[in-house]
MMTF fields as JSON, N, C-alpha, C and O atoms, coordinates in Angstrom:
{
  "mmtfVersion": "1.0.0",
  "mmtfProducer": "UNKNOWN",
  "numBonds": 407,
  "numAtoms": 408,
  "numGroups": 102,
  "numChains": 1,
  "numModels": 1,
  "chainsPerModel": [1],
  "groupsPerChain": [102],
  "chainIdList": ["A"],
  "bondAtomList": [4, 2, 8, 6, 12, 10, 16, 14, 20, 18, 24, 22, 28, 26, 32, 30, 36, 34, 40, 38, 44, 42, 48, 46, 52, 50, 56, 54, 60, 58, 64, 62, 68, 66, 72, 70, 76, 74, 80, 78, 84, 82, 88, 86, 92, 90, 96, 94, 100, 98, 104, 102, 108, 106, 112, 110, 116, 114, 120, 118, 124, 122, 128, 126, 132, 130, 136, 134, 140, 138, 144, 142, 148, 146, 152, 150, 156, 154, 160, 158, 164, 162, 168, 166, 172, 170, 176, 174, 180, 178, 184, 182, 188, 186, 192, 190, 196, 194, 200, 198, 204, 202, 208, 206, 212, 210, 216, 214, 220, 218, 224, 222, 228, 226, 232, 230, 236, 234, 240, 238, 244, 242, 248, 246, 252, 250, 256, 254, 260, 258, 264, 262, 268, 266, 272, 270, 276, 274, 280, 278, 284, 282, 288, 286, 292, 290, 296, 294, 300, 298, 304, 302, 308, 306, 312, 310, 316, 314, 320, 318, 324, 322, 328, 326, 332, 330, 336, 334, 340, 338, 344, 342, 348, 346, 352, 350, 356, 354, 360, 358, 364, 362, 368, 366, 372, 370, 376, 374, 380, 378, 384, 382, 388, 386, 392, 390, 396, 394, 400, 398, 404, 402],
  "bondOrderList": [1, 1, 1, 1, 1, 1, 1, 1, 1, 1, 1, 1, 1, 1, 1, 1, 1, 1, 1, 1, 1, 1, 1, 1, 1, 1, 1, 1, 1, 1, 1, 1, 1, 1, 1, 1, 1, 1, 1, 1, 1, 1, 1, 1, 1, 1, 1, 1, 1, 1, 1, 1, 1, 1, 1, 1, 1, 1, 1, 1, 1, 1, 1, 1, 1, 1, 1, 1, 1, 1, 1, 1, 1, 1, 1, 1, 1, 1, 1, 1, 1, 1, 1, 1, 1, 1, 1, 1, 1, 1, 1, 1, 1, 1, 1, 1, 1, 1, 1, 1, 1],
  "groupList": [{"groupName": "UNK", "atomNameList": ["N", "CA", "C", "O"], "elementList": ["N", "C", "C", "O"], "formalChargeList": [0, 0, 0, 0], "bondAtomList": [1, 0, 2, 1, 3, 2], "bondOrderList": [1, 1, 2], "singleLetterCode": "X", "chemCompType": "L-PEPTIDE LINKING"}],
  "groupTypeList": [0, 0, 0, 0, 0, 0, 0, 0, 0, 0, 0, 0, 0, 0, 0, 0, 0, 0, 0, 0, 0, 0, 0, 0, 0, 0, 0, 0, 0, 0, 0, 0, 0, 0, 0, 0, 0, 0, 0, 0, 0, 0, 0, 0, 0, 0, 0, 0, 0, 0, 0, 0, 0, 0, 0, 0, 0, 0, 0, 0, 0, 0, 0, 0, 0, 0, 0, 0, 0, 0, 0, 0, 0, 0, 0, 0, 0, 0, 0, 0, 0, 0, 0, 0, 0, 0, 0, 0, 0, 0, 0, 0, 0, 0, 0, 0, 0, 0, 0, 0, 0, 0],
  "groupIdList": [1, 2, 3, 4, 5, 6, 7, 8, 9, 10, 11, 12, 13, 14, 15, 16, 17, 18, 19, 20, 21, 22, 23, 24, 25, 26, 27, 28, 29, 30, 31, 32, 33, 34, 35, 36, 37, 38, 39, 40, 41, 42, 43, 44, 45, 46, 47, 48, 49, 50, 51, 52, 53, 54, 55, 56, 57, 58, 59, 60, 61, 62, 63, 64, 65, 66, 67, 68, 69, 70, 71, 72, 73, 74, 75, 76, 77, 78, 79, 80, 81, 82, 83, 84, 85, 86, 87, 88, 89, 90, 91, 92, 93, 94, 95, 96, 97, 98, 99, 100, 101, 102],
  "secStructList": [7, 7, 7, 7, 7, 6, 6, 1, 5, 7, 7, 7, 3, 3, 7, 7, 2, 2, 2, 2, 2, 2, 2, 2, 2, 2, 6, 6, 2, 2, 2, 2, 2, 2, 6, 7, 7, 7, 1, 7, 7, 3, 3, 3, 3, 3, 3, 3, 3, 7, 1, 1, 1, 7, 3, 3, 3, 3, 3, 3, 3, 3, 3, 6, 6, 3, 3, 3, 3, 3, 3, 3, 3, 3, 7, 7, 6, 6, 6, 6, 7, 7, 3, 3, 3, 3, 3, 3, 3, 3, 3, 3, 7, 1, 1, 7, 7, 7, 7, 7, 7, 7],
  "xCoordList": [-2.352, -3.447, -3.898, -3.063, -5.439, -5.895, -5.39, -4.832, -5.99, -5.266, -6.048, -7.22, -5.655, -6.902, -6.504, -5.333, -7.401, -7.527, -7.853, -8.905, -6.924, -6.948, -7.993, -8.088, -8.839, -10.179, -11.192, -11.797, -11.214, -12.447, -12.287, -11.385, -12.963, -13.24, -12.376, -12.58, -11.822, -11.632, -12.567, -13.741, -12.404, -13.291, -13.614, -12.716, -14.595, -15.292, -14.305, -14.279, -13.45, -12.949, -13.295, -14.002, -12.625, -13.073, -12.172, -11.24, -12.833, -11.711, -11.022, -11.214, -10.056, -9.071, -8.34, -8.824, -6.978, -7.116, -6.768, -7.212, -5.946, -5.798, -7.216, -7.3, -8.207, -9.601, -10.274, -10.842, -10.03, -10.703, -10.256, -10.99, -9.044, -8.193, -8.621, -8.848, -8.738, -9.487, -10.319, -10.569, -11.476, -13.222, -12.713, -13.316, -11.799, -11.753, -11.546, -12.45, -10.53, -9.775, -11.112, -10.927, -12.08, -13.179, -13.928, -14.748, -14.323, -15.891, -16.449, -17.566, -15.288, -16.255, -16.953, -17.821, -16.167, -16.518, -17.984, -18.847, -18.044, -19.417, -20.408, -21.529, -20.218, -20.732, -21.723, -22.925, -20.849, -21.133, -22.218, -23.07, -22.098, -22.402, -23.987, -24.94, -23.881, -25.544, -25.992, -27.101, -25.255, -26.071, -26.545, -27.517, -25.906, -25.639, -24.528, -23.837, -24.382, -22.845, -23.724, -24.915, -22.573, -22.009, -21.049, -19.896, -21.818, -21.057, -20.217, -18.995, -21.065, -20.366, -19.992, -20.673, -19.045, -18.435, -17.599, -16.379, -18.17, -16.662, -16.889, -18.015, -15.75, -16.008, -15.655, -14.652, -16.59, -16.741, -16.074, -15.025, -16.729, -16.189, -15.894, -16.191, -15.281, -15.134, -14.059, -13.52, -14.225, -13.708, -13.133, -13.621, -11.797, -11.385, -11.408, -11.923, -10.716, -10.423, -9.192, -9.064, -8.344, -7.276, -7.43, -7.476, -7.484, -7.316, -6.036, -4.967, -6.118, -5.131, -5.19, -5.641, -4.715, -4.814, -5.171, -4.796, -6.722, -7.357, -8.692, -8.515, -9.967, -10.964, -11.168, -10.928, -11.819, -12.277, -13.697, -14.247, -14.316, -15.955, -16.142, -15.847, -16.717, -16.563, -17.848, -18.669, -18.275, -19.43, -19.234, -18.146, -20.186, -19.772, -20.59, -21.445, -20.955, -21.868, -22.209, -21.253, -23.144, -22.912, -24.371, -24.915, -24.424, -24.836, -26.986, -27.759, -27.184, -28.204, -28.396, -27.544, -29.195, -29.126, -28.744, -29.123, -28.086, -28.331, -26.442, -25.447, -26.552, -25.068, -24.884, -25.974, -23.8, -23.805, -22.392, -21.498, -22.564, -21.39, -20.677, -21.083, -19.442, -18.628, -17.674, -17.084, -17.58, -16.399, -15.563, -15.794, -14.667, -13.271, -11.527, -10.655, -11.372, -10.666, -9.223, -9.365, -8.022, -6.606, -5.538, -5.129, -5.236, -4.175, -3.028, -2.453, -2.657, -0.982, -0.433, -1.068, 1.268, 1.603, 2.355, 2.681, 2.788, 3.767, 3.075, 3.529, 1.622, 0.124, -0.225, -1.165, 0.747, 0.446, -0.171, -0.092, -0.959, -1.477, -2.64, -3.423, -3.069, -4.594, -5.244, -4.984, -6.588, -7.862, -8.716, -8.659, -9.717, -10.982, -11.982, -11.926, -13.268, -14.555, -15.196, -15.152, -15.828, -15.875, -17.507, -18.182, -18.171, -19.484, -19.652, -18.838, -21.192, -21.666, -23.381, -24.084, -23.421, -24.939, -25.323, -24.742, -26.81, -27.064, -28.376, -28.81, -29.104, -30.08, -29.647, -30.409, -28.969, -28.025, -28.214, -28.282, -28.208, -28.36, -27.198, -26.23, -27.233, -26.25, -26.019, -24.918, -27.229, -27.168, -26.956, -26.773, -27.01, -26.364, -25.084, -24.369, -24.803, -23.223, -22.761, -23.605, -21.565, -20.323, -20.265, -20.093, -20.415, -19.695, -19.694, -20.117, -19.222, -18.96, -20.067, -21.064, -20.477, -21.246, -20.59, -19.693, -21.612, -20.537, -21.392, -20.86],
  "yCoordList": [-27.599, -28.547, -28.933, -29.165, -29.015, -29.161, -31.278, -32.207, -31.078, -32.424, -33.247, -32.891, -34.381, -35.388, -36.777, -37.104, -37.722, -38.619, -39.844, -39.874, -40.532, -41.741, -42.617, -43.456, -42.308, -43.058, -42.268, -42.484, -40.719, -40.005, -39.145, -39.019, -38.817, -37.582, -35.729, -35.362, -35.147, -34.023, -32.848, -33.208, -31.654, -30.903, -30.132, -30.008, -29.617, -29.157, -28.083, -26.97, -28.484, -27.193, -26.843, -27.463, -25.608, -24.563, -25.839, -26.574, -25.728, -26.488, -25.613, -24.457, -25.996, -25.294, -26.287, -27.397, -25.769, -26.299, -27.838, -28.738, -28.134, -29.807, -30.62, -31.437, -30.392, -30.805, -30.723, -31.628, -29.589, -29.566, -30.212, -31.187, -30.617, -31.274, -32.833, -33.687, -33.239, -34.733, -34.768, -35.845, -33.727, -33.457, -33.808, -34.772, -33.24, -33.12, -34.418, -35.032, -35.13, -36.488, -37.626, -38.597, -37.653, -38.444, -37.885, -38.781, -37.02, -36.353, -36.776, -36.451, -37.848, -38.351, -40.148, -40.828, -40.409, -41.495, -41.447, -42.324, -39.754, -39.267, -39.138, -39.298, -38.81, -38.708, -40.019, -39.945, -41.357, -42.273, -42.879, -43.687, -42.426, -43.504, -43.148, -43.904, -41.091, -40.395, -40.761, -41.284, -40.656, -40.491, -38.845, -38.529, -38.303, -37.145, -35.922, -35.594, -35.413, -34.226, -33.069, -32.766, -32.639, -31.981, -30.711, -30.744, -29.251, -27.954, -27.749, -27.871, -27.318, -26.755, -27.971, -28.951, -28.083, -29.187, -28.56, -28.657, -27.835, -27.008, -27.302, -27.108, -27.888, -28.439, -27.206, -26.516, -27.288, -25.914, -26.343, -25.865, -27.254, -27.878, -29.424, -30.216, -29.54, -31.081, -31.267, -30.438, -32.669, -33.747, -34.773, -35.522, -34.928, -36.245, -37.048, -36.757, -38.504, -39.277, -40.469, -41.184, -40.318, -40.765, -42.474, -42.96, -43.106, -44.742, -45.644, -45.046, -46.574, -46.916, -45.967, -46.342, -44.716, -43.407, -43.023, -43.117, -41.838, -40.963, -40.788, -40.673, -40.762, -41.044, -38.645, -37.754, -38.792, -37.286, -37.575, -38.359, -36.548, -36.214, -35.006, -34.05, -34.896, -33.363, -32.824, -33.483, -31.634, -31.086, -30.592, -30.078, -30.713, -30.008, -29.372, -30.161, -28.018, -27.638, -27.874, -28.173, -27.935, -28.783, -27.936, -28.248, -26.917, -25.61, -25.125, -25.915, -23.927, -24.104, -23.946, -23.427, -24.291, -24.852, -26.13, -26.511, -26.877, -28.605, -28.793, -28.106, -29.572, -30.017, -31.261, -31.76, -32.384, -33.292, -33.777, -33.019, -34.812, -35.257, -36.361, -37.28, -36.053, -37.486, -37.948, -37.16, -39.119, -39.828, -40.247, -40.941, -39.83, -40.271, -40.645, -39.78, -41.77, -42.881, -42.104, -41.8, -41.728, -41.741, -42.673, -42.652, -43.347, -44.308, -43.805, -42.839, -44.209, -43.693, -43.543, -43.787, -42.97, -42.872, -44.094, -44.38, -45.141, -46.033, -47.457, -48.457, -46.815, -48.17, -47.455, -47.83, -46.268, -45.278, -43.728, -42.926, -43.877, -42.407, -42.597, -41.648, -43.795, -43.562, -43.247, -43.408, -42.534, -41.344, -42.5, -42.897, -43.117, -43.648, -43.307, -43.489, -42.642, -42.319, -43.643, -44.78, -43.281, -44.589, -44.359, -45.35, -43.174, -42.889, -41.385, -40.515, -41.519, -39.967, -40.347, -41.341, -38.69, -38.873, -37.796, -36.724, -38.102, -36.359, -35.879, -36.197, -35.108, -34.611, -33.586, -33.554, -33.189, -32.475, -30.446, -29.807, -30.355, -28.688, -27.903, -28.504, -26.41, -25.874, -25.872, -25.691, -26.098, -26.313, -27.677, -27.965, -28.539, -29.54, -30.382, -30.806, -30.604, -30.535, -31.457, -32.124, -31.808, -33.048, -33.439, -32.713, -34.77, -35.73, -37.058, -37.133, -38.093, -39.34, -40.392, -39.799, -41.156, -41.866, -42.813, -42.616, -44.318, -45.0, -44.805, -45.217],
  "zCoordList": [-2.66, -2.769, -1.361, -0.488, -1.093, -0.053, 0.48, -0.104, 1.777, 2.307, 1.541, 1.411, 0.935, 0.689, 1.186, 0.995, 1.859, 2.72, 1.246, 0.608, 1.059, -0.003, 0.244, 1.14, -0.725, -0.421, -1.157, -2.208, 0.189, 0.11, -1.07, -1.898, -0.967, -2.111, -1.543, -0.385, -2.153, -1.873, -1.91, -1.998, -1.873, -1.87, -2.967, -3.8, -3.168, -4.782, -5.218, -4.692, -6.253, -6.825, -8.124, -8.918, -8.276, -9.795, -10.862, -10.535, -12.093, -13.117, -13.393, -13.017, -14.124, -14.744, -15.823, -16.045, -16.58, -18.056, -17.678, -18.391, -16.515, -16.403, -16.617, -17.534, -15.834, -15.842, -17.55, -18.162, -17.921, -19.632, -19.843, -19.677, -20.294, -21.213, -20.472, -21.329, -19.277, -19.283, -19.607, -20.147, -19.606, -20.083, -21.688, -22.16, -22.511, -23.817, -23.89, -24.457, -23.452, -24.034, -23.936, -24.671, -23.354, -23.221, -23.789, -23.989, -24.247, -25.03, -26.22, -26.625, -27.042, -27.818, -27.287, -27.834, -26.11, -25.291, -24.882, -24.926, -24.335, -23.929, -24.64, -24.158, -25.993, -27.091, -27.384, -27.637, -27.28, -27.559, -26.587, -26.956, -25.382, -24.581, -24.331, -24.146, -24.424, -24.594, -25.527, -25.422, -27.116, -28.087, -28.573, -29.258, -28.2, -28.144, -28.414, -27.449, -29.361, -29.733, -28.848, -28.769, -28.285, -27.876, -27.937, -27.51, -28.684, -29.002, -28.125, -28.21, -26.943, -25.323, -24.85, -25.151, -24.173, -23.143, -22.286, -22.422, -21.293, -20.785, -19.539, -19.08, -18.661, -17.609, -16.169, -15.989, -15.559, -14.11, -12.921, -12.488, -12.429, -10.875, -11.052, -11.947, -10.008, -9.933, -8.002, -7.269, -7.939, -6.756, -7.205, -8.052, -6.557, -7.071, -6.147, -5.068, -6.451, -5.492, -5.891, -6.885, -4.597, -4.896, -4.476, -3.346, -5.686, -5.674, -6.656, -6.776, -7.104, -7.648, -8.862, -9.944, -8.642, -9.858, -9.359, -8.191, -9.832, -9.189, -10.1, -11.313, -9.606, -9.903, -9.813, -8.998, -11.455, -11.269, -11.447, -12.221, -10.314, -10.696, -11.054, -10.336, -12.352, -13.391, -13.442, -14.08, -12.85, -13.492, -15.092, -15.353, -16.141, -17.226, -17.732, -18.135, -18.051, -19.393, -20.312, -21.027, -20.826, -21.965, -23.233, -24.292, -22.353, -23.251, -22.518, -21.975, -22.788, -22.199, -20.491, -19.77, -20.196, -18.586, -18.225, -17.118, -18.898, -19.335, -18.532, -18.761, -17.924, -17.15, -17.131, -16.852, -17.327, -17.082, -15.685, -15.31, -15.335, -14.5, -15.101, -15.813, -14.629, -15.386, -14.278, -13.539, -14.223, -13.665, -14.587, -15.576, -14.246, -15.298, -14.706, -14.632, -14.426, -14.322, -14.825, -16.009, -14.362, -14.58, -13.956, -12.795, -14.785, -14.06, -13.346, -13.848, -12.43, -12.23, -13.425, -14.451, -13.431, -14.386, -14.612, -15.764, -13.251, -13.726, -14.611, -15.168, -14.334, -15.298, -16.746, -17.447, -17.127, -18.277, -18.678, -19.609, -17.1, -16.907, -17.931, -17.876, -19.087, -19.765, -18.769, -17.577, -19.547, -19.221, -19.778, -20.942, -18.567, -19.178, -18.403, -17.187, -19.142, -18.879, -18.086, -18.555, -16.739, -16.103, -16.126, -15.85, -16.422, -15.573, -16.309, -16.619, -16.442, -17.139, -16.202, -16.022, -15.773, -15.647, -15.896, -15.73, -16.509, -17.062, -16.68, -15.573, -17.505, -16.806, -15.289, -14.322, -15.308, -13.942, -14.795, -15.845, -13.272, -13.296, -12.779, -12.313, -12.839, -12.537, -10.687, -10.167, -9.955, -8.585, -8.032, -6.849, -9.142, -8.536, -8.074, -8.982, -7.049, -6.807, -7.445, -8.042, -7.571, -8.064, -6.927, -5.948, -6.916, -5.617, -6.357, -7.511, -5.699, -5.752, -6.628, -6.216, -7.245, -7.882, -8.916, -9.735, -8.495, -9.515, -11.144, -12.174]
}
């Protein structure tokens, strides 16, 4: 794992199944909050950031040309390790990067 500086954000990586499986555990959170289901949800890239837990910023597919971003909130594990959806923004494309946003 690359260095990451507690605070900032790390650098854009590929997802893989740890990242789905947080994309999954919130998707009907996401669901709720667009107004919107969701076939495709498969999450590509993302940045985290290490705070009291670790803050993920998720690019996701979400079918089409259509992408959304999510921030999603993991507690340490000694506060339980819950997964809460902190932030969705949509309208997002496949060239647009993941970074930081509240």
């Amino acid at each position: 794992m690359a260095d990451i500086m507690i605070g900032g954000c790390s650098q854009t990586n590929a997802a893989d199944e740890e990242i789905q499986k947080l994309c999954d555990s919130v998707k009907a959170a996401v669901e709720r909050q667009t107004g919107k289901k969701y076939r495709v949800f498969k999450a590509e890239t993302y940045t985290s950031q290490v705070v009291c837990g670790r803050n993920y910023f998720i690019k996701v597919h979400v079918g089409g040309d259509d992408y959304i971003h999510l921030r999603v909130h993991q507690k340490l594990p000694c506060y339980g390790g819950d997964v809460e959806l902190h932030g969705v923004e949509e309208s997002k494309k496949h060239a647009d990067a993941v970074d930081y946003f509240d």
